[in-house]
Each structure stands twice: as structure tokens, then as C-alpha cells.
N, CA, C and O atoms as a GROMACS GRO file, in nm:
protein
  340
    1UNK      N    1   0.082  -0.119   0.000
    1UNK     CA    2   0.000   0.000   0.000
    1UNK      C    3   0.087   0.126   0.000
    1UNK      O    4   0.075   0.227  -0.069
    2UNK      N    5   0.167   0.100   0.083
    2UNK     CA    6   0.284   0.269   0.057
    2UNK      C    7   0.327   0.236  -0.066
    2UNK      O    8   0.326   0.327  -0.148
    3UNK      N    9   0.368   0.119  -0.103
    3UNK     CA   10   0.442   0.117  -0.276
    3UNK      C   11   0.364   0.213  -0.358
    3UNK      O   12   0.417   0.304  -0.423
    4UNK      N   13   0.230   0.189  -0.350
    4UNK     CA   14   0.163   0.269  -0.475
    4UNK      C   15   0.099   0.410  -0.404
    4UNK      O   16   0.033   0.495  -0.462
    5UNK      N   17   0.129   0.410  -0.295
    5UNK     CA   18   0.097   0.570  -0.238
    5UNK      C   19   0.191   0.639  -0.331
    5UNK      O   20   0.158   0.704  -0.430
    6UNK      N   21   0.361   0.610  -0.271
    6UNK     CA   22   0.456   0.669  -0.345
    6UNK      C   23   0.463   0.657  -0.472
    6UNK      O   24   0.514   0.747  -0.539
    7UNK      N   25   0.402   0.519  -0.543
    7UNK     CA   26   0.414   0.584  -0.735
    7UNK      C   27   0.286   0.662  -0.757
    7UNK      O   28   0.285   0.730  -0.860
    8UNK      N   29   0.174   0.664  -0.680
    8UNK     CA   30   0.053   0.740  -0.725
    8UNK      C   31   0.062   0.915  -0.701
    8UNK      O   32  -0.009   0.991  -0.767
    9UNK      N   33   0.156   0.962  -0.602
    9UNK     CA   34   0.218   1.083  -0.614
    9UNK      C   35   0.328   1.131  -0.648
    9UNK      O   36   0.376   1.236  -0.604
   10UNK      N   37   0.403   1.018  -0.775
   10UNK     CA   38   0.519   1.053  -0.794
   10UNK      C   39   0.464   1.147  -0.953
   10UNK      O   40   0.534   1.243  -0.986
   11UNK      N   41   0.358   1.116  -1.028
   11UNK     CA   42   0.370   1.162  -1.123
   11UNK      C   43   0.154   1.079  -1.186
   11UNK      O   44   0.080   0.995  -1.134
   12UNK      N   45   0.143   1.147  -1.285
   12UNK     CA   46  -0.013   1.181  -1.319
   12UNK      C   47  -0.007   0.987  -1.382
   12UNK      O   48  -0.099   0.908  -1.364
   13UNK      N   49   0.098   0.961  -1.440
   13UNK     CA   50   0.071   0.805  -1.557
   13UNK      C   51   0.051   0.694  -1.397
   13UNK      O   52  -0.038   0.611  -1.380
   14UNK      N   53   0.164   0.729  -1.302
   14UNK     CA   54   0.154   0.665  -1.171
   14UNK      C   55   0.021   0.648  -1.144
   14UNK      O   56  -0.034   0.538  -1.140
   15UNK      N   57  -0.031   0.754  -1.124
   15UNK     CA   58  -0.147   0.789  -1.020
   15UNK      C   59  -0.298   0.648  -1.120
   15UNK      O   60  -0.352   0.542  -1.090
   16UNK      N   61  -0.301   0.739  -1.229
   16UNK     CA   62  -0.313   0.626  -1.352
   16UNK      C   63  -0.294   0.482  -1.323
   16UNK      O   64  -0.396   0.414  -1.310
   17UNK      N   65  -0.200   0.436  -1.312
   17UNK     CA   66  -0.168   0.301  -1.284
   17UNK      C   67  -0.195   0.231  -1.212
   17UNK      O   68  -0.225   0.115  -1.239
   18UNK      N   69  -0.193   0.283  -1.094
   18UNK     CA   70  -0.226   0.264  -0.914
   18UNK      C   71  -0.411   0.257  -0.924
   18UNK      O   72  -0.491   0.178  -0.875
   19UNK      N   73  -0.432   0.388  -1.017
   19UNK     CA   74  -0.588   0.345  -0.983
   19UNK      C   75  -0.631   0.211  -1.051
   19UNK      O   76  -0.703   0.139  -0.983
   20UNK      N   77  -0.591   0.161  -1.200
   20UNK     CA   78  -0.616   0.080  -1.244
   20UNK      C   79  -0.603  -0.085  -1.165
   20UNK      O   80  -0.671  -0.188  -1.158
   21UNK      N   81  -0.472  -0.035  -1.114
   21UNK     CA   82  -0.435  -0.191  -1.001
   21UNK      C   83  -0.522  -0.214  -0.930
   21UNK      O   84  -0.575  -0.324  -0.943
   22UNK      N   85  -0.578  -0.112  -0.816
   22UNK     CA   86  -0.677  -0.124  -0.715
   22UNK      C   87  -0.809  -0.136  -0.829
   22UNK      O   88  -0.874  -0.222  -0.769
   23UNK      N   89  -0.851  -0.121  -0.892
   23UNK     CA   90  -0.992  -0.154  -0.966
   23UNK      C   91  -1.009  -0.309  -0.974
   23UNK      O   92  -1.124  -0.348  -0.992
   24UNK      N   93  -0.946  -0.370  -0.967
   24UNK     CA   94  -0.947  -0.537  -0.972
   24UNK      C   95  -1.046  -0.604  -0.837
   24UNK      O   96  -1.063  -0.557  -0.724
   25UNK      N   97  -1.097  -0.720  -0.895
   25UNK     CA   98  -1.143  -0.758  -0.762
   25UNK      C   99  -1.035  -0.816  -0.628
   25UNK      O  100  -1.057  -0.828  -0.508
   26UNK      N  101  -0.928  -0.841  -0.700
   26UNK     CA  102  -0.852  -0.917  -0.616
   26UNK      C  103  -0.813  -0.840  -0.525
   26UNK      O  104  -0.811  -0.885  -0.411
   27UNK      N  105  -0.770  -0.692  -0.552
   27UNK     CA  106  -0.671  -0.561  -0.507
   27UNK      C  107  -0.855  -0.539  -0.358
   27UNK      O  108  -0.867  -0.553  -0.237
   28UNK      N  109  -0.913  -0.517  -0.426
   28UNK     CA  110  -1.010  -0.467  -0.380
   28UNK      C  111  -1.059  -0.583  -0.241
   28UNK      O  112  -1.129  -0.548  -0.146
   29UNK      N  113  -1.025  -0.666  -0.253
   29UNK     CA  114  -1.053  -0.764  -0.179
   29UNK      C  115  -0.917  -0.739  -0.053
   29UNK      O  116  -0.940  -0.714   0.066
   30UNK      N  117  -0.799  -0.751  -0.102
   30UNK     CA  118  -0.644  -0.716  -0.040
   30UNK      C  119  -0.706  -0.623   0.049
   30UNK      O  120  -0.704  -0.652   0.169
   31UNK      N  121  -0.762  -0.509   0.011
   31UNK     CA  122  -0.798  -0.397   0.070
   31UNK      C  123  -0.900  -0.389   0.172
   31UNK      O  124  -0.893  -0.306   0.263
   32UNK      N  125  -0.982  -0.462   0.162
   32UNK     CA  126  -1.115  -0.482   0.220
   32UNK      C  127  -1.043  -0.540   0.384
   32UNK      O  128  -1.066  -0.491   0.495
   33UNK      N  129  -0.940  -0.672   0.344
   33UNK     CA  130  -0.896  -0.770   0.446
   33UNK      C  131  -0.809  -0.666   0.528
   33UNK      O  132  -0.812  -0.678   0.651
   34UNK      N  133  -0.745  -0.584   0.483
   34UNK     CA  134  -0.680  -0.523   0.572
   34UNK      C  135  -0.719  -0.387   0.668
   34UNK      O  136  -0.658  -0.350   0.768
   35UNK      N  137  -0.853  -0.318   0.602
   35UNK     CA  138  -0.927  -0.277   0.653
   35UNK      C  139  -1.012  -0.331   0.774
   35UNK      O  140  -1.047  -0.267   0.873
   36UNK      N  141  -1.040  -0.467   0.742
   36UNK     CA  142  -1.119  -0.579   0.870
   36UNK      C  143  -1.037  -0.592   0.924
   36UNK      O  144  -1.068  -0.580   1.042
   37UNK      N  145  -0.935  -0.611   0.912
   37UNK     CA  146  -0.819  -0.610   1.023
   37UNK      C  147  -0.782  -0.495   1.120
   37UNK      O  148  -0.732  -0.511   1.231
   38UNK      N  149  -0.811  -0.390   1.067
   38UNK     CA  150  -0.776  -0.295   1.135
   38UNK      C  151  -0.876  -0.221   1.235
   38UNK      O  152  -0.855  -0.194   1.353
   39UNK      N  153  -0.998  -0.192   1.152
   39UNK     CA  154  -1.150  -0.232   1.245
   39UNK      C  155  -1.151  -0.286   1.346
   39UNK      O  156  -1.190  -0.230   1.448
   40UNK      N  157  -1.101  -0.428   1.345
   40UNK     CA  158  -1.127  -0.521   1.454
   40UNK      C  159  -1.023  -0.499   1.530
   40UNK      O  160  -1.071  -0.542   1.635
   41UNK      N  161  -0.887  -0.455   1.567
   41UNK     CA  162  -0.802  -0.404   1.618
   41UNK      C  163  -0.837  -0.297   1.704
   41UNK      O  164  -0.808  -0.296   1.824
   42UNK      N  165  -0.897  -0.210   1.648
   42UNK     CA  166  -0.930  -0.014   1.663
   42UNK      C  167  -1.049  -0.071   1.769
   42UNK      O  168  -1.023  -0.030   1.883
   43UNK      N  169  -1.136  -0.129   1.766
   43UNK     CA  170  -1.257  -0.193   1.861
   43UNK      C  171  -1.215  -0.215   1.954
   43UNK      O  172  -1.232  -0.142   2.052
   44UNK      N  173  -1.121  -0.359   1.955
   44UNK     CA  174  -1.086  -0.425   2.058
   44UNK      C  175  -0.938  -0.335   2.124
   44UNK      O  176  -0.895  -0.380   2.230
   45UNK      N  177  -0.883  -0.246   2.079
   45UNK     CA  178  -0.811  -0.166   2.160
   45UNK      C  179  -0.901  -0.077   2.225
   45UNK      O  180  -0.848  -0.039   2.329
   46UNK      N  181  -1.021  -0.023   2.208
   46UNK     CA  182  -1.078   0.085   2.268
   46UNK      C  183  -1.160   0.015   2.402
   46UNK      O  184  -1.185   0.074   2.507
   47UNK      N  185  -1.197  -0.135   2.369
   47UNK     CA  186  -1.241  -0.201   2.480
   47UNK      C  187  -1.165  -0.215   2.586
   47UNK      O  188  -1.210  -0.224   2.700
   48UNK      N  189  -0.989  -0.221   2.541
   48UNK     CA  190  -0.862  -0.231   2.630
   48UNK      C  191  -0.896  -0.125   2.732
   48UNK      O  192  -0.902  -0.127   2.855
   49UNK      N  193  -0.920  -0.016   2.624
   49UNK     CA  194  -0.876   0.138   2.715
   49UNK      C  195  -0.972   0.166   2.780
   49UNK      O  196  -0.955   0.264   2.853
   50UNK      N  197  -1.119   0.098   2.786
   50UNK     CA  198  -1.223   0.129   2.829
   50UNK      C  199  -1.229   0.019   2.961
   50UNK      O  200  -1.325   0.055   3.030
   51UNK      N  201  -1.158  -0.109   3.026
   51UNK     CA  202  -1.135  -0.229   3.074
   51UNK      C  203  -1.014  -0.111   3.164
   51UNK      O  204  -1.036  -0.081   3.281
   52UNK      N  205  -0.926  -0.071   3.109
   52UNK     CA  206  -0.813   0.036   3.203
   52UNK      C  207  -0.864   0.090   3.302
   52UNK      O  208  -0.805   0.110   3.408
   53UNK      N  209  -1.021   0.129   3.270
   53UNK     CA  210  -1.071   0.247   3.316
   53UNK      C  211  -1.165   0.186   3.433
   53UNK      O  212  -1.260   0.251   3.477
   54UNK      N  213  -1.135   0.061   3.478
   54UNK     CA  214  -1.233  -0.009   3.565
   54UNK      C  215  -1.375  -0.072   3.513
   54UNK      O  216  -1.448  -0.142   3.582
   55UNK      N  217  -1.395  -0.037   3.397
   55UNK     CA  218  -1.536  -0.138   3.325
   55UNK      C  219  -1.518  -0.221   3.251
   55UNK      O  220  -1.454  -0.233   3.147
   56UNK      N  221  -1.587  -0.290   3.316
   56UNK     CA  222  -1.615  -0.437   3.238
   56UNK      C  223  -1.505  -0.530   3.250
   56UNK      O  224  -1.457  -0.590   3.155
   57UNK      N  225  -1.453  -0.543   3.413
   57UNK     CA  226  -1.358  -0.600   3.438
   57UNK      C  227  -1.380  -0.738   3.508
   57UNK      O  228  -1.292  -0.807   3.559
   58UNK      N  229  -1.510  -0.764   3.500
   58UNK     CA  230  -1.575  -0.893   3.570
   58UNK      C  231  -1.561  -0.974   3.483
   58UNK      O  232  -1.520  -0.953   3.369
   59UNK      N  233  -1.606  -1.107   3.544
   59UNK     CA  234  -1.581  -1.219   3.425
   59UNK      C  235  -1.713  -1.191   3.287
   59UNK      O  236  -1.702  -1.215   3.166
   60UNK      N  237  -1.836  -1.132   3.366
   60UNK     CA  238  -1.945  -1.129   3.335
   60UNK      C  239  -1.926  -1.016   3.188
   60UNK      O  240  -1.962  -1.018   3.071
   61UNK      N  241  -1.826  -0.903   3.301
   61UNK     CA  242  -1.828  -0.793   3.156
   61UNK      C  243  -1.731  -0.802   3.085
   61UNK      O  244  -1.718  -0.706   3.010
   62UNK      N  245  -1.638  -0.898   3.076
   62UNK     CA  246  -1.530  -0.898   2.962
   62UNK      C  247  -1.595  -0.972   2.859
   62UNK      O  248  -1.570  -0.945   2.742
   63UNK      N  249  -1.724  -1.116   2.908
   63UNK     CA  250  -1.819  -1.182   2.798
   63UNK      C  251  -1.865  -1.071   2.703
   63UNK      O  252  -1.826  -1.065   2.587
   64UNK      N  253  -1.960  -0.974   2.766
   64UNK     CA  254  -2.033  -0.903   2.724
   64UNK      C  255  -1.950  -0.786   2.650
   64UNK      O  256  -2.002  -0.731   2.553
   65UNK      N  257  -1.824  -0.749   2.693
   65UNK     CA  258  -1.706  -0.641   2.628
   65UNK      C  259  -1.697  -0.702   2.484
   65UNK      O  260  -1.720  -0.646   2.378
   66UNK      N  261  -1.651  -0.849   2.510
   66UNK     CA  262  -1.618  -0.932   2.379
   66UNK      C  263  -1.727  -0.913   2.290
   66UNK      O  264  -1.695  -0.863   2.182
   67UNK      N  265  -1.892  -0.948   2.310
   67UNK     CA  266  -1.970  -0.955   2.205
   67UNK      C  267  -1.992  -0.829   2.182
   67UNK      O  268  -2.048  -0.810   2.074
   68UNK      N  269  -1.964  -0.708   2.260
   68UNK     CA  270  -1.990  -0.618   2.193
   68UNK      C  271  -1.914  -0.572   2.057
   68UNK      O  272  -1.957  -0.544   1.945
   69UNK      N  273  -1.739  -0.577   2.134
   69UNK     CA  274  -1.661  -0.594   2.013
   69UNK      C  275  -1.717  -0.689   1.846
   69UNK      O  276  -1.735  -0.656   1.728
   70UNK      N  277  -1.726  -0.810   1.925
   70UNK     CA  278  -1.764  -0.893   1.757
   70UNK      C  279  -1.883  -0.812   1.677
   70UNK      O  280  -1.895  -0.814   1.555
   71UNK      N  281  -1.980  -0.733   1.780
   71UNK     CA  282  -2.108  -0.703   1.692
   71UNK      C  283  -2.022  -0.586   1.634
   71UNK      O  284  -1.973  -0.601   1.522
   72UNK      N  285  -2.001  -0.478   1.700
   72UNK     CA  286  -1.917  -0.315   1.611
   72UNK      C  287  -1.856  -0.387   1.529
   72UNK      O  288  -1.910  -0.402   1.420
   73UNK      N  289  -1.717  -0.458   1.556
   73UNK     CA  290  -1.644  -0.482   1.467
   73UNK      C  291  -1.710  -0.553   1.289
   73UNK      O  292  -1.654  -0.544   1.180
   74UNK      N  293  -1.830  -0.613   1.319
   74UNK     CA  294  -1.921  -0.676   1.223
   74UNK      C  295  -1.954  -0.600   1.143
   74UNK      O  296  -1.946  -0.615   1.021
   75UNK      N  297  -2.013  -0.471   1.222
   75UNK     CA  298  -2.085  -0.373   1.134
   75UNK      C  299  -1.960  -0.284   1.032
   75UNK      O  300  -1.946  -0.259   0.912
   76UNK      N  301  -1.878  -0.253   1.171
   76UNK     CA  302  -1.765  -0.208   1.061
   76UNK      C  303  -1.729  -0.208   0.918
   76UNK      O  304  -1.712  -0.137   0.819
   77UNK      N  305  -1.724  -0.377   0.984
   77UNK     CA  306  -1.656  -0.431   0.857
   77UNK      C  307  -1.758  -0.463   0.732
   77UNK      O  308  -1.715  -0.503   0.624
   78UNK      N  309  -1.877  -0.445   0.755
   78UNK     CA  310  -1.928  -0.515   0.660
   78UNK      C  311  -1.964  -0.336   0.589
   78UNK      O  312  -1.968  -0.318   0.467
   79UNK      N  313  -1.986  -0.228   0.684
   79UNK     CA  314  -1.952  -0.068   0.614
   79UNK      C  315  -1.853  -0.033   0.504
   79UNK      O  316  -1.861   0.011   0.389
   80UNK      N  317  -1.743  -0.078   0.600
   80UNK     CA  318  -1.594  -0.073   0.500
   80UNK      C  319  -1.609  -0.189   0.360
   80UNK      O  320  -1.548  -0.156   0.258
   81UNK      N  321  -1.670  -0.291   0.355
   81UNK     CA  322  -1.702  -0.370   0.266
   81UNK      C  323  -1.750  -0.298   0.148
   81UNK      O  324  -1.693  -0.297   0.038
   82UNK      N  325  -1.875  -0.230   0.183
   82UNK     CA  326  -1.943  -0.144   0.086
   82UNK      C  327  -1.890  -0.035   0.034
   82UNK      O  328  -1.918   0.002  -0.080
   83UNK      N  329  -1.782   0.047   0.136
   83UNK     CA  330  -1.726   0.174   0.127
   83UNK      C  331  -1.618   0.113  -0.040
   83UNK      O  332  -1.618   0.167  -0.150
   84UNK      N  333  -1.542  -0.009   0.005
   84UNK     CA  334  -1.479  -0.040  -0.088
   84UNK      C  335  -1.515  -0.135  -0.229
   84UNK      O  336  -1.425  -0.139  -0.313
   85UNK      N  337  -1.605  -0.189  -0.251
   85UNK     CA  338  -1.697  -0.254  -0.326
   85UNK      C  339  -1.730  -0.132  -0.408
   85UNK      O  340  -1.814  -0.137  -0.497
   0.00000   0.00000   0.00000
């Protein structure tokens, strides 16, 4: 992804090129996965920082921390799905 950051602002045929690569389903898919990845990261770190803070530190609320995570992270991802589709 930085590879074609840096040829897509090195020059106008770049920028050109880079868009054509990402138009593929495959690229678009690459993209999607690493986006869900990162979603689900950004969630479950904010549950960390929110668990720091004294909530949801029972056995009861780390269950319930977790499904909350899987549901956001779901929606996320299935947003970012569409955003990139």
C-alpha cells in the first residue's frame, strides 16, 4: 500500500496506474482484508482502554465487552465492505 501511495504521487501516468491496479477484484478484496483487520483491532483496543478504566472487568463484563466488540467490529466491517466494493 505505501508502494503505490509513493508511485501514485510521484507523477499523473503513476497515479493512472495505481488506480487501475486497485480496480481489480482481487486488489479490492487485499484492501477490504486489511481494513477488517484494522476495524477489529481499533474496537478491541478501545475495549482495552475502556477495561483500564475499571469497566467491564468482571468475568461477566469482559463476555459481554467481547460480544460487543464482535457485533461493532461486524458492522464495521461489513460498512468498509461497501465503502470499498
Amino acid at each position: 500500500m505505501l508502494y503505490a501511495l509513493d508511485k501514485s504521487l510521484a507523477s499523473e501516468q503513476g497515479f493512472k496506474e495505481v488506480q487501475e491496479c486497485l480496480s481489480s477484484p482481487l486488489a479490492k478484496l487485499v484492501t477490504w482484508g486489511l481494513l477488517s483487520a484494522l476495524l477489529y483491532h481499533l474496537v478491541a483496543g478501545i475495549r482495552h482502554l475502556i477495561m483500564d478504566m475499571g469497566i467491564g472487568e468482571t468475568l461477566e463484563g469482559g463476555k459481554l465487552g467481547s460480544k460487543i466488540v464482535i457485533a461493532v467490529s461486524v458492522v464495521l466491517i461489513l460498512l468498509a465492505g461497501v465503502w470499498v466494493w
